[in-house]
C-alpha positions, 0 to 999 in steps of 0.5 A, a space after each residue: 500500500 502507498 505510504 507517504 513516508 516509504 520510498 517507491 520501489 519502483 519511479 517512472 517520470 515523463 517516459 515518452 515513446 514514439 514510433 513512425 506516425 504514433 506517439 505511444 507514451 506522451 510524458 507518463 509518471 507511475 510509481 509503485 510502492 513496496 507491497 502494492 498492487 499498482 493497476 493500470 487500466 486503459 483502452 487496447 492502445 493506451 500505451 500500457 503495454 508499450 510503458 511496460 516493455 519500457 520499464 522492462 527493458 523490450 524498448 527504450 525510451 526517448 525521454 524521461 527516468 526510471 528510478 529503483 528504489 530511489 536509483 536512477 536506472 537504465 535498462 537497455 533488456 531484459 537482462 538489464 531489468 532482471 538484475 534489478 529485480 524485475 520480471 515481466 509475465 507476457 499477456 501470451 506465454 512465453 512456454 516451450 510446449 514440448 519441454 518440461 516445467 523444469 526445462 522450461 524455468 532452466 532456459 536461459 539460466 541452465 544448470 549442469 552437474 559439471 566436469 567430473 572426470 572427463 565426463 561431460 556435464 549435464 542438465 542438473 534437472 534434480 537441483 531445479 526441480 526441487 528448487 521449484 517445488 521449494 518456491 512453488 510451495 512458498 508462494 502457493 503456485 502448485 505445478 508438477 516440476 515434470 509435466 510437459 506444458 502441453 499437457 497443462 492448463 492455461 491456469 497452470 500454464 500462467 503459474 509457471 511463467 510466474 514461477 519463471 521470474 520469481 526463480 530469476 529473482 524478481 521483487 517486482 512483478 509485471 504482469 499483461 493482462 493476467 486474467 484475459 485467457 482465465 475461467 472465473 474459477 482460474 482468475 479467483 485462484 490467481 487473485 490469492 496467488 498475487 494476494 499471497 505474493 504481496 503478503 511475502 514482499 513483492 509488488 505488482 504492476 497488474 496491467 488490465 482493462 476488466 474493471 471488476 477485477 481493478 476494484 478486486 484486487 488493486 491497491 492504487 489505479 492508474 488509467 491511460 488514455 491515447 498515451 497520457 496519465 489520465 490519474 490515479 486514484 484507489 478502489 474506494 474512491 472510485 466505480 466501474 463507471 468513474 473507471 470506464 469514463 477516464 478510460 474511453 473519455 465519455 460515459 461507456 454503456 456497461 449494460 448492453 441495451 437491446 429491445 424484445 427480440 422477435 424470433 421467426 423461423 428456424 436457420 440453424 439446426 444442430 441434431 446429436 453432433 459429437 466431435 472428437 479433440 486431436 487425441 481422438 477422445 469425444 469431447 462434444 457427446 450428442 449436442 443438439 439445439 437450434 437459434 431461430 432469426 432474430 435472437 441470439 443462443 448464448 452457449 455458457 461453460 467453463 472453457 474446455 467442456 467441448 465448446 473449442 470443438 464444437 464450434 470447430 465442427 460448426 465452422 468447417 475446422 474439424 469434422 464431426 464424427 456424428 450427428 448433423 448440422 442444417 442451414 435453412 433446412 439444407 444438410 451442411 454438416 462436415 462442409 468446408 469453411 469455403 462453403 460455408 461461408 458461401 451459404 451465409 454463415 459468418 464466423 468470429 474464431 476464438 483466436 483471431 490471431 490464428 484463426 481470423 486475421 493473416 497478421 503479416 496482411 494489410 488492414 485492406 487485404 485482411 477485409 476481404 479475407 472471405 470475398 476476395 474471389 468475389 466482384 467487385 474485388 476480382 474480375 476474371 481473376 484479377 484484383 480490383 485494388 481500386 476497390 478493395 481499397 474503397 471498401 476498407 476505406 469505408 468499414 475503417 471508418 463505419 466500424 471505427 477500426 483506429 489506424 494510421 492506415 488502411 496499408 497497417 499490417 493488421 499485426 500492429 493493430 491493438 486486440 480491440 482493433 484486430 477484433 473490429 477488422 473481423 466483425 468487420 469483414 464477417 458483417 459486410 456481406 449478405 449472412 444467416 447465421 453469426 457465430 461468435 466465439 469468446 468475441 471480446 476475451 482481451 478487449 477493452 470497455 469501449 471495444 466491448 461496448 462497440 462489438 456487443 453492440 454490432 451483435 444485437 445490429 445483427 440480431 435485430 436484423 434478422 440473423 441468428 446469432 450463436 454466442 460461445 463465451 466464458 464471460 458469464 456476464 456477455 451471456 446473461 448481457 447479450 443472449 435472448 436464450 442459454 444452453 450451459 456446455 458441460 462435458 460435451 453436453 448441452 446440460 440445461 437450456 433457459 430464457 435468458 430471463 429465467 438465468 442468473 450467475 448463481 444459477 448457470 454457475 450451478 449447471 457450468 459446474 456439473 450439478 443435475 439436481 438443482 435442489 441440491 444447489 439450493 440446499 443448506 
């Protein structure tokens, strides 16, 4: 906690940041106490994530100071960070799938048993281990030391890359976006894992944009805003809107508003469908449910009870091994993604860095990804540039995709802004059906606001609309109706006015017997 008579272990004074065409740090000031959990909080190109790779020594800056503990500091890598004591947990891990927990905590820093009699040194894999055991158990970040990363959780996967910077000695801990790939249950866990983390001397940097976790969980917050400190404040002093208003620079509708919907007939029938995972296990048993046009069927669970392949299935990725799929009544089960796409069906993947977007492509080229073959931006087999370019000219501006250019590598686009390209693409055309999966895992209040709002457009225009998301707030939000996934299954279905959080959270969690639930 902040105390006016402890020095910061950590200072920054007017960092500034420039990059061809954007200033992305405008003289930003933070500091960090002993012990503290330190917010920052801003939209998807605020300057967050380029402040923190600064203090961590990814890039220098081009003005201002960095004081540790009360030294001024300069940090040309991350080398240069560690031997300070500061460690960085990237928003997407940094793991070698095919190497153990062990090996894994060893790059960079590996020990060997030594020359002993001409014999050739090797891995010390004993020692670290049992180092690793000593400090997962100190800090309470339980890990096998011999399970492969591939065979790991995302939550388990998130403890081991913390594990990494506490065993090369950091004391202050950066951590991007900790929560944007965790289940409600994984992130309650990893709050009093940081909460444990402070109590043993460390101070955190917790960079974010989901407000309810800020209020949770932070001591002080910062928020940014195009690059500037916008303020600092502490959770009592402040609220989801106060927040949300500092971050976007206007007051930002938490609660999606949506009229009645008004279903009509049925576009999408899915009967009895299973679907094996690349092991070849079933991990989707038999589901069937059917969105008529004009609503949205919100598919709720806990990530990794068959939703990744069932939508797969549903998306031409992954052939189903049973069951069928229909489209205005016409069999389109185990098609490809090409035909698909051609009978109206959209698609927003889970990973749309992946799955949705080609990154080294411009914006422009990326927004034809599905209707490049197509007039008016093909002719005869010739590209029509005049025409691509007019038509990412206009969705830039009509879907408020922010850009220096419609000729930007969609790799340097913020997540909110990669996510708009797609919603983008997959709108501009004549569509049924809408599946969206996870749409706004990682985004910011303001991107959410604007893509929960483009899925009720697509609702009340008439398309059906499949939601697949682990928010359990974006299903009660957006759905007109709710099937809860567990095991592969579709284990209860609602009105969206029957459910509630405690509810679904009963059925997410496998219980049948809702009476159980409800005993004391």
């Amino acid at each position: 906690m902040k105390n006016n008579n402890i020095e910061p272990i950590l200072k920054i004074e007017n960092i500034t940041k420039r990059f061809p065409g954007v200033l992305a740090n405008d003289r930003i000031c933070l500091d960090l106490y002993p012990q503290e959990i330190h917010c920052l909080l801003g939209e998807n190109g605020a300057g967050k994530s380029t402040l923190m790779n600064i203090i961590y020594g990814l890039y220098t800056q081009d003005e201002g100071i960095i004081y540790v503990k009360g030294i001024e500091v300069e940090i040309k890598n991350p080398i240069d960070a560690l031997r300070l004591g500061i460690g960085m947990v990237h928003q997407h891990f940094m793991l070698i799938p095919v190497m153990t927990v062990t090996e894994n905590l060893m790059l960079g820093q590996e020990k060997t048993t030594g020359l002993k009699l001409g014999k050739l040194s090797k891995l010390d894999r004993s020692t670290v281990s049992a180092e690793l055991q000593e400090l997962a158990s100190k800090y309470g970040l339980s890990v096998n030391p011999n399970a492969y990363i591939e065979d790991l959780s995302v939550g388990e996967e998130q403890r081991v890359e913390i594990l990494k910077v506490l065993y090369k000695g950091a004391e202050i801990l950066i951590l991007d976006e900790p929560t944007a790939v965790l289940t409600p249950q994984e992130t309650d866990e990893f709050f009093n894992i940081l909460k444990l983390l402070v109590k043993q001397g460390k101070s955190i940097i917790f960079i974010t944009h989901k407000l309810k976790e800020v209020l949770e969980i932070a001591d002080r917050i910062t928020v940014l805003r195009n690059g500037k400190t916008v303020g600092t404040t502490t959770p009592k002093e402040t609220s989801m809107h106060k927040l949300a208003e500092m971050m976007v620079g206007r007051e930002v509708l938490l609660n999606i508003e949506k009229g009645q919907p008004k279903p009509k007939e049925k576009v999408f029938e899915v009967s009895d469908l299973s679907v094996m995972d690349n092991r070849k296990i079933n991990v989707v048993n038999g589901v069937s449910f059917f969105i008529r046009a004009g609503e949205i069927y919100g598919i709720a669970g806990v990530q990794g009870n068959g939703q990744k392949e069932l939508v797969e299935a549903l998306t031409g990725l992954r052939k189903a091994a049973r069951g069928n799929v229909k489209l205005l009544g016409n069999d389109v089960t185990n098609e490809d993604a090409r035909s698909l796409t051609l009978t109206g069906i959209a698609h927003v993947p889970e990973d749309r860095q992946k799955h949705g977007l080609v990154m080294g492509f411009s914006i422009d080229l990326n927004l034809i990804l599905q209707t490049y073959f197509q007039s008016p931006f093909s002719n005869l087999g010739f590209i029509n540039l005049d025409s691509i370019h007019e038509n990412a000219n206009q969705l830039v501006k009509k879907f408020d995709i922010r850009t220096p250019s419609i000729f930007t590598p969609v790799m340097s686009l913020s997540g909110g802004n990669q996510q708009k390209v797609i919603i983008a693409r997959e709108l501009n055309r004549p569509i049924q059906l809408l599946i969206v999966n996870q749409p706004t895992r990682g985004l910011d209040v303001g991107s959410i606001e604007f893509i929960h709002q483009q899925i009720i457009v697509a609702r009340d225009k008439g398309v059906a609309v499949l939601l697949v998301s682990a928010e359990l707030d974006e299903i009660l939000s957006l759905s007109d109706r709710i099937g809860v996934m567990f095991n592969g299954k579709i284990v209860t279905e609602m009105n969206t006015s029957e459910a509630d959080r405690a509810k679904l959270g009963f059925y997410m969690a496998g219980f049948s017997d809702e009476k159980m639930f409800h005993k004391e």
